[in-house]
C-alpha positions in Angstrom: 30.3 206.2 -46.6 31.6 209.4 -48.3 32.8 211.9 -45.9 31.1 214.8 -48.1 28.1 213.1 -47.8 28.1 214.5 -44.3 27.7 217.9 -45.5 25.0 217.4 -47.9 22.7 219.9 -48.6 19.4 219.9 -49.8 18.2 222.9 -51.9 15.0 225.3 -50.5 13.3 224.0 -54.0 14.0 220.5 -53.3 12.7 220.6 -49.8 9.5 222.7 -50.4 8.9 220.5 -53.3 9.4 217.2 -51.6 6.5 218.7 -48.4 4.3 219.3 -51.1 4.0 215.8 -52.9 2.9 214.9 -48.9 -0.4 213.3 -48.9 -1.3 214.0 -45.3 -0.9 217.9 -45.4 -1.8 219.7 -41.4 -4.2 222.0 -40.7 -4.2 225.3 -41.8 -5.5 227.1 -39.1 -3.1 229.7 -37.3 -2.9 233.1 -38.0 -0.6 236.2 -37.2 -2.7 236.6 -33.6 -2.7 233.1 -32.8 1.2 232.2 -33.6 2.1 235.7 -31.6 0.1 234.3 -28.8 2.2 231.4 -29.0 5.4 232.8 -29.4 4.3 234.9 -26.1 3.3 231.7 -23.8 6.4 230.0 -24.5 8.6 233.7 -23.9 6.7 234.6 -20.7 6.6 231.3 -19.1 9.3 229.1 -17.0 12.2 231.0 -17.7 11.5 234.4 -16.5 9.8 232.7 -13.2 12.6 230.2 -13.1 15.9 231.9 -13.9 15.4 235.6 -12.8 16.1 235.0 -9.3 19.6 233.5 -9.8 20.2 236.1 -12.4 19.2 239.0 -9.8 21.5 237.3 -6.9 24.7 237.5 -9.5 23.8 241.0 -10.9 22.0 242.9 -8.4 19.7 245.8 -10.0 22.1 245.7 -12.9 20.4 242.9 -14.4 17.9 245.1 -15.7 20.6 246.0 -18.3 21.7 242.3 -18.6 18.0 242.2 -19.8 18.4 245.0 -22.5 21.7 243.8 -23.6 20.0 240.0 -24.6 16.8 241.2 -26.0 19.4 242.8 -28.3 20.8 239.5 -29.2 17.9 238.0 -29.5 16.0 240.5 -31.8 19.1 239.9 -34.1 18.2 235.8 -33.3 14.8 236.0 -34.4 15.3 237.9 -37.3 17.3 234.7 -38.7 14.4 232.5 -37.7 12.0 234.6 -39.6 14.3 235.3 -42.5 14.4 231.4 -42.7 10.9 230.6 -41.8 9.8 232.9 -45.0 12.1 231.0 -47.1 11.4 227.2 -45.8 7.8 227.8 -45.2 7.9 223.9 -44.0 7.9 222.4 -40.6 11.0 221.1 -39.5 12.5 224.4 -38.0 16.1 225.0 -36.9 16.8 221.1 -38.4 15.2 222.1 -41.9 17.1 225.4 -42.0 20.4 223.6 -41.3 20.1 220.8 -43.5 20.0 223.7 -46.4 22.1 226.0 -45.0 25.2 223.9 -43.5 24.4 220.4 -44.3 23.0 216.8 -43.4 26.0 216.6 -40.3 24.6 219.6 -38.8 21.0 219.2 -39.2 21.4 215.7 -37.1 23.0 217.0 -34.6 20.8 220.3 -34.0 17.5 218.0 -34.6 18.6 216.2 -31.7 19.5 219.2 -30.0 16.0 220.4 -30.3 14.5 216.6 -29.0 16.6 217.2 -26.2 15.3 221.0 -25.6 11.8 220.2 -25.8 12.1 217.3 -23.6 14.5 219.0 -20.6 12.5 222.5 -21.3 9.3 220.5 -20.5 10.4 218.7 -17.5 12.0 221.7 -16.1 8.2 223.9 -17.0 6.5 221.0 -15.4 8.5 220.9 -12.3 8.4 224.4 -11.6 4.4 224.4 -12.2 4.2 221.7 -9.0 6.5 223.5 -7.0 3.6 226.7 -7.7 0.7 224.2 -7.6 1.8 222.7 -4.0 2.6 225.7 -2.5 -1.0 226.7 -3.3 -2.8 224.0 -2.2 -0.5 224.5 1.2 -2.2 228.0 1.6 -5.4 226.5 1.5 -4.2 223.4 4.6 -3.8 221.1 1.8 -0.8 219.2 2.2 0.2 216.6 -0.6 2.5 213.8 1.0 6.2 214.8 0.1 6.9 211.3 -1.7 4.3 212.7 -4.5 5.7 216.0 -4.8 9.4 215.2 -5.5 11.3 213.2 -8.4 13.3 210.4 -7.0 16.3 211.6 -7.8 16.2 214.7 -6.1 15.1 212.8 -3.0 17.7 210.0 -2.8 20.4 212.8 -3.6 18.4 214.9 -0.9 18.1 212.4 1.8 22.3 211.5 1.3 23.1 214.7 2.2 20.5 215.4 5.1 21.5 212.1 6.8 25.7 213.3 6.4 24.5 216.8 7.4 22.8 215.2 10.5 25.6 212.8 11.2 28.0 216.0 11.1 25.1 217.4 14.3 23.7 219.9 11.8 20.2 220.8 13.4 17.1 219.5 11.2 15.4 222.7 10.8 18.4 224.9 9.7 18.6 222.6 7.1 17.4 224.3 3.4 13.9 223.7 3.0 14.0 222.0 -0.6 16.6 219.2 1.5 14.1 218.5 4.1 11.1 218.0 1.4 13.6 215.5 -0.4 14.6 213.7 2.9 11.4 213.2 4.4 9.8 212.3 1.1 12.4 209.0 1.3 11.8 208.5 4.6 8.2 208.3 4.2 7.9 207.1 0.7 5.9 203.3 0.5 8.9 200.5 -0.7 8.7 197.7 -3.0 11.1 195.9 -1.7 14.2 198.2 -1.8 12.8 200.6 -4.0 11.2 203.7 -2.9 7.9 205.0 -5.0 8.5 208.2 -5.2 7.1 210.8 -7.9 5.8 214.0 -8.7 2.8 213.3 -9.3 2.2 216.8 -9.9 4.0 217.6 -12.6 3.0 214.3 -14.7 -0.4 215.2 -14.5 0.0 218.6 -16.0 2.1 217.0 -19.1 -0.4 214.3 -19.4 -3.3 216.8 -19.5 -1.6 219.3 -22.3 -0.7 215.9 -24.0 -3.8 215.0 -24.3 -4.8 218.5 -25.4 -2.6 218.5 -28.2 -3.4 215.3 -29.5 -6.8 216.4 -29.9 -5.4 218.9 -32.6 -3.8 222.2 -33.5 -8.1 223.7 -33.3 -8.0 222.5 -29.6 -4.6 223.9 -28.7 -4.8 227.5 -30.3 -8.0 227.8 -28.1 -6.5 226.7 -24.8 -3.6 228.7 -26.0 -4.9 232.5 -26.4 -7.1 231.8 -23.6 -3.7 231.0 -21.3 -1.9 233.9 -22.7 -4.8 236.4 -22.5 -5.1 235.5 -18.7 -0.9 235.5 -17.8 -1.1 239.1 -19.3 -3.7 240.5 -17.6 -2.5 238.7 -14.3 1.2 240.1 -15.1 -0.4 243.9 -16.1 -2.1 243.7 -12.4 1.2 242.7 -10.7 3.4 245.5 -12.2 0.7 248.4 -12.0 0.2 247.5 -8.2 3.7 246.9 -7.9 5.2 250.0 -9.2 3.5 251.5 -5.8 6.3 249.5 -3.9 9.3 250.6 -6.0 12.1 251.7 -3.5 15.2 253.3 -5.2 17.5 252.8 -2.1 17.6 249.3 -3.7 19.1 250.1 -6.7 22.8 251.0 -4.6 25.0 249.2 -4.9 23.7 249.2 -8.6 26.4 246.5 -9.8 27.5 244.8 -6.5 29.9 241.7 -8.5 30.7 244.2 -11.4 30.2 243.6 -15.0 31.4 240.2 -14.7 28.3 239.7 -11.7 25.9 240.9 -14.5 27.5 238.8 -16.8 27.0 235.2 -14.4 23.2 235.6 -15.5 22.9 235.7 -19.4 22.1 232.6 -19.6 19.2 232.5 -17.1 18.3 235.6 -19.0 18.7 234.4 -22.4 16.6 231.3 -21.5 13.9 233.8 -20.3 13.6 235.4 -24.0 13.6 231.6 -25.9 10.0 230.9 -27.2 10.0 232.9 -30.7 11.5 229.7 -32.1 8.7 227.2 -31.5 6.6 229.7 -33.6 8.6 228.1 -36.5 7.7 224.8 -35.5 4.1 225.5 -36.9 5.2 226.7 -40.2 3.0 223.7 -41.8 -0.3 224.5 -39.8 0.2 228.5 -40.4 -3.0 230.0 -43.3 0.2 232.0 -44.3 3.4 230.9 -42.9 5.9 233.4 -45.7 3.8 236.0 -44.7 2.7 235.6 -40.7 5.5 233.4 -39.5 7.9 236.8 -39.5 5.5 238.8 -38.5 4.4 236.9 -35.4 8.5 236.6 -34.4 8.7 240.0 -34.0 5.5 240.5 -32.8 6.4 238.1 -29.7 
């Protein structure tokens, strides 16, 4: 093999014209409102529940500056992604882009960058929404068995450090809560033989149910969609008008308690807060008009 051939690069001509000989074309059924609804889900969703709180312990109140400071950096991302999604109209995002831009080299290895993304992003999404989902059933005297609440790994790794933590005459309760849910899910987890079924049962059931709700089709989705993101914003509206009642500036001093380099500890919680304008590129090929609406809705959301 050539080594140039590495950095091959097809042309935006070549590319638009090879999606348009395709004799399955999508559906063309998104428009600016619907693809700025999505590009809002996927911004206001697991990483600002997720990540803020590790961002806040770094930076203190200054990490309301850390959030100024990336939505800077990303304004300046998104306006790539739309510069590129109304030139390669086409699905294929960030790996379409790069195969015309630097090459075939770098197109494989950001296409599996983005498998990888997808895939972590939704297991992290789906984790978080069981922790939520538990905890509410537990405020109603609903208590799922821990064994169907936790991943295995986290319990195994859990239950190893309870038992050397106990073995040391650390006291049960003092340990952290998240530790004891792990331990006691392998203590009373059923066994097949020596393994332990244990699962977050959970969390597969909400990516089962959207799985199933996006194979019906992009119709289905865009629905379920705008209806999600109409209630989060009214639901988030509520929480900072009745909130701003409970604002206490004696909070704000120390304003930078670690320094710049505190603040700094968090961009990348905070920067995973602001992803989600680049899955609006994803639906370039199911857009009524993607050179037109796809910018529109990246800036939009």
């Amino acid at each position: 093999m050539n080594f140039r051939e590495l950095f091959r690069r097809k042309s935006v001509a070549s590319i638009i014209e090879q999606h348009e000989k395709d004799d399955k074309p999508m559906k063309r059924t998104l428009g600016v409102v619907d693809l700025t609804a999505l590009g809002i889900a996927a911004i206001i969703g697991a990483g600002i529940f997720g990540t803020i709180g590790k961002a806040a312990v770094e930076g203190g109140p200054s990490v309301s500056l850390l959030f100024v400071i990336t939505a800077i950096a990303c304004g300046f991302s998104a306006m790539a992604y739309a510069q590129f999604a109304s030139s390669i109209p086409i699905s294929g995002s960030a790996y379409t882009y790069a195969y015309a831009s630097f090459g075939e080299l770098f197109a494989w290895i950001i296409g599996w960058d983005l498998i990888m993304e997808y895939a972590i992003g939704n297991i992290a999404v789906a984790i978080s929404w069981s922790d939520y989902f538990t905890g509410f059933l537990t405020g109603f005297g609903w208590h799922l068995p821990e064994f169907m609440t936790v991943d295995f790994l986290t319990a195994s790794r859990a239950f190893e450090t309870v038992t050397q933590l106990l073995s040391d005459g650390t006291i049960f309760s003092s340990i952290d809560a998240p530790l004891r849910e792990g331990y006691l899910a392998w203590k009373s987890a059923p066994q097949i033989g020596d393994v332990h079924l244990i699962a977050d049962i959970p969390a597969f059931c909400i990516v089962a149910l959207i799985s199933i709700l996006v194979f019906r089709g992009i119709r289905e989705s865009k629905i379920a969609s705008n209806l999600m993101v109409g209630l989060k914003l009214i639901i988030l509206m509520v929480v900072i008008a009745v909130g701003a009642f409970y604002v206490d500036p004696d909070n704000w001093s120390p304003f930078a308690p670690n320094g710049f380099s505190g603040m700094m500890k968090g961009v990348a919680g905070v920067f995973f807060a602001y992803i989600g304008f680049d899955a609006i590129s994803t639906t370039a090929e199911e857009c009524k008009n993607p050179k037109r609406d796809l910018p529109r809705s990246m800036m939009y959301a």
